[in-house]
Each structure stands twice: as C-alpha cells, then as structure tokens.
TIVEX-290349 format. One line per 8 residues: number of its first residue (from 0); their letters; for each residue z, x, y of N, C-alpha, C, O, CB. Coordinates in steps of 0.05 Angstrom, whole numbers. Glycine has a CB too. Layout:
<recs>
NUM = A = Z,X,Y,Z,X,Y,Z,X,Y,Z,X,Y,Z,X,Y | ...
</recs>
This chain:
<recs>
0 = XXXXXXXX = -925,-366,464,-920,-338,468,-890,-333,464,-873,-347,475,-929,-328,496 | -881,-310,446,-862,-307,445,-836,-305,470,-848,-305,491,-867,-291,431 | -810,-303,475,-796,-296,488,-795,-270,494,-793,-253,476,-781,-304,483 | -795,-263,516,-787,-219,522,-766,-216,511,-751,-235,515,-779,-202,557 | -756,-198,498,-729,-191,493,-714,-184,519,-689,-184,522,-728,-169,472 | -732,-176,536,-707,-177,564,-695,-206,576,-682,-209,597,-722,-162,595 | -699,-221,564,-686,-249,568,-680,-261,548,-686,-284,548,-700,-268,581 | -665,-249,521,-655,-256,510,-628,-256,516,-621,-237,530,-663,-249,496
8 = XXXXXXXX = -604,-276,507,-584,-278,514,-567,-246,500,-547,-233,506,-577,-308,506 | -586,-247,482,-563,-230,461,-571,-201,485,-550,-191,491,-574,-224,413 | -585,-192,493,-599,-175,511,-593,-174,536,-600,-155,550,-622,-179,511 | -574,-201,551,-559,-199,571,-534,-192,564,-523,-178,582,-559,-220,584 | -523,-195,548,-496,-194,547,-490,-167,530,-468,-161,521,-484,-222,534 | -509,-153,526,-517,-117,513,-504,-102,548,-482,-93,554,-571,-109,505 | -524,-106,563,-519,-103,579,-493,-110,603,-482,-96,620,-534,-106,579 | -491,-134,597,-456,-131,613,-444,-125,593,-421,-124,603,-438,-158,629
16 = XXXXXXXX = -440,-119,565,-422,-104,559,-424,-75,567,-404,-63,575,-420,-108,534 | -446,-64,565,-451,-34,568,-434,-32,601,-413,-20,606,-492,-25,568 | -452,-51,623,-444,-51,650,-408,-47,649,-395,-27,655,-457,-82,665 | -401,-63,642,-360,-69,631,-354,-40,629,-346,-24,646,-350,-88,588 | -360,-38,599,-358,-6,590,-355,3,608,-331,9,613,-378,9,577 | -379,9,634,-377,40,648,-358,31,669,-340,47,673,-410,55,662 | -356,4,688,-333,0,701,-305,1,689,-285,4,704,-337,-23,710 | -302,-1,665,-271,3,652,-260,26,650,-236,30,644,-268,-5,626
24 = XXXXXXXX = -285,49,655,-282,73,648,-282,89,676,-280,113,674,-304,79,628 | -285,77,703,-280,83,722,-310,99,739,-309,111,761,-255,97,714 | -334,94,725,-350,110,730,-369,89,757,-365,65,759,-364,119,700 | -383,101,771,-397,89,797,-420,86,773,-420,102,754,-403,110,831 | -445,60,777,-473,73,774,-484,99,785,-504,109,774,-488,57,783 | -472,109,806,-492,132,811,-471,169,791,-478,192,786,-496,134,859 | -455,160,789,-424,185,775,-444,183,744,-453,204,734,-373,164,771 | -450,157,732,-458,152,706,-493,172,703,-503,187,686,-460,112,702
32 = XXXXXXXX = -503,159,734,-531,162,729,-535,195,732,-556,205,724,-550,143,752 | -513,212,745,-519,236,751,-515,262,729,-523,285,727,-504,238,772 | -494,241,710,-492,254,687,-519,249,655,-527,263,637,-460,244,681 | -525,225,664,-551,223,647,-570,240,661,-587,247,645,-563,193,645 | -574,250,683,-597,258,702,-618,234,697,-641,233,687,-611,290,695 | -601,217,708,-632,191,718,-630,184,747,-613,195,762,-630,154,700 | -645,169,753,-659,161,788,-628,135,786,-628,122,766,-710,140,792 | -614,132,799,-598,109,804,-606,87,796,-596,75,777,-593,105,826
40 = XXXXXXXX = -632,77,813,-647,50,808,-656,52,787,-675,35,789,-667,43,825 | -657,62,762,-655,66,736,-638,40,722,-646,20,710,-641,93,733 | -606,51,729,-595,42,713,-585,10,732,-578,-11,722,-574,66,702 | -588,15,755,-581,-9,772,-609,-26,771,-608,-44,788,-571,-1,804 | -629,-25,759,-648,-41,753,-642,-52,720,-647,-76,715,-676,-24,757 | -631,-38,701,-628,-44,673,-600,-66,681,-600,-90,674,-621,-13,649 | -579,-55,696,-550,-70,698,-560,-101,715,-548,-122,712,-522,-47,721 | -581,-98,730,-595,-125,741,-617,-145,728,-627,-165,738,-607,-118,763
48 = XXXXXXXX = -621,-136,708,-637,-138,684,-669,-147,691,-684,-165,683,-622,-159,663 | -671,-125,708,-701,-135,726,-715,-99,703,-735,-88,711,-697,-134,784 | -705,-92,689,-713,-64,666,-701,-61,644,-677,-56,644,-707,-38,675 | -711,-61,626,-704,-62,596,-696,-32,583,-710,-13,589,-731,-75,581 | -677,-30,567,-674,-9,559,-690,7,532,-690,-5,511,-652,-12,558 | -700,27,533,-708,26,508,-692,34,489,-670,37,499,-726,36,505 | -692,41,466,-675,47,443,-668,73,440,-651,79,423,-685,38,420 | -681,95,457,-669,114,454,-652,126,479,-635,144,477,-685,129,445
56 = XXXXXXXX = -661,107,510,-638,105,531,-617,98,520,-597,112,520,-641,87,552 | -618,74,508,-590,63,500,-577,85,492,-559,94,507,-589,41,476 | -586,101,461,-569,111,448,-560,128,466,-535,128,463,-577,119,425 | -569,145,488,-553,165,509,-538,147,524,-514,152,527,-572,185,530 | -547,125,536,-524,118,554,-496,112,542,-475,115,554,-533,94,569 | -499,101,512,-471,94,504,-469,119,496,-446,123,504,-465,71,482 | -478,144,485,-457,165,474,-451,180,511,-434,199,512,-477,194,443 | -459,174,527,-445,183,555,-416,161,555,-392,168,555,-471,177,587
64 = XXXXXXXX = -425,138,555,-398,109,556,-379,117,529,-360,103,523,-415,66,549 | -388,144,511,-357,151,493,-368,136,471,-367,152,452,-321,136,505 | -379,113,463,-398,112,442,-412,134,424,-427,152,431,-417,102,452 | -401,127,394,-422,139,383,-434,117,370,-431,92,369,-415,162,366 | -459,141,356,-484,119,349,-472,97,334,-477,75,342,-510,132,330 | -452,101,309,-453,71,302,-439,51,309,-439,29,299,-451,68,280 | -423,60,330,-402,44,349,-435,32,375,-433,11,389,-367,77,369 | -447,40,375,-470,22,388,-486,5,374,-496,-16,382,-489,38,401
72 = XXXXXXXX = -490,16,349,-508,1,332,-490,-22,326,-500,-43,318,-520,16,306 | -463,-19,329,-449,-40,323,-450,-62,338,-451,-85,330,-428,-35,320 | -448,-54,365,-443,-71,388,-467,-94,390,-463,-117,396,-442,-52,418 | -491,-84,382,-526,-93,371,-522,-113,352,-522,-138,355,-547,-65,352 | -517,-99,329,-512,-119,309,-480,-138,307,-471,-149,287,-516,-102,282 | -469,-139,330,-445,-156,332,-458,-180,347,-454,-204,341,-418,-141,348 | -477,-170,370,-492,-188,391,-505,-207,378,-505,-231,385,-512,-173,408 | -523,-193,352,-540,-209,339,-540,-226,323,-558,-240,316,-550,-201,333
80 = XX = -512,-223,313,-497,-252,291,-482,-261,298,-468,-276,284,-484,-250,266 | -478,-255,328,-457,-292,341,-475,-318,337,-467,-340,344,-449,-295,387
</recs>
C-alpha cells in the first residue's frame, strides 16, 4: 500500500516551512486562524501534522502568510526536487 502523503518528508517540511513563515511574521496560530476564519484546532492539527492540507487551504493560507500563488507553488515544487 502506498505511503499517505501526510507522511511524506517532503509534506513535513511544507509544513514547518509554512509553520516558520507564520512565526517569522509574528502571527499566533489563533491571530492567523481568525483571519482565515477557521476553528484554531484547524490549523494546530495541520502544524502537528495529525491533518493534511488540502490544495486549496494551502493556496489561502500562504496568500494570508504574503504568498502568492506562484511563490507557493514554488515552495511545492522546491520540496519536491531536493
């Protein structure tokens, strides 16, 4: 059976970069989550990687983290050819 992509390495480290991002930027999980309008344990379940993001969370959470789309798609395809 294949691997989940939520335990892929390249899929952890999506996430502590994203996680980085929003601490560099001074934001709480809950300052971040209130401006997405999501439930906290949202994003503190994705940053614990016990919840997977889907592809169109992503694209809002990074254009909230100052990202645009191809500055994320980049970060994806930078992950994916180390």
């Amino acid at each position: 059976m294949p691997k989940k992509t939520i335990y892929a390495k390249e899929y952890r480290e999506l996430v502590k970069a994203l996680r980085e991002t929003r601490k560099s930027q001074g934001f709480t999980q809950a300052e971040l989550c209130a401006a997405l309008d999501w439930p906290q344990q949202r994003l503190s379940a994705v940053e614990r990687g016990s919840r997977r993001l889907d592809v169109m969370e992503y694209f809002v959470l990074a254009e909230k983290l100052g990202m645009s789309p191809k500055a994320a798609l980049t970060l994806v395809l930078n992950l994916r050819n180390k």
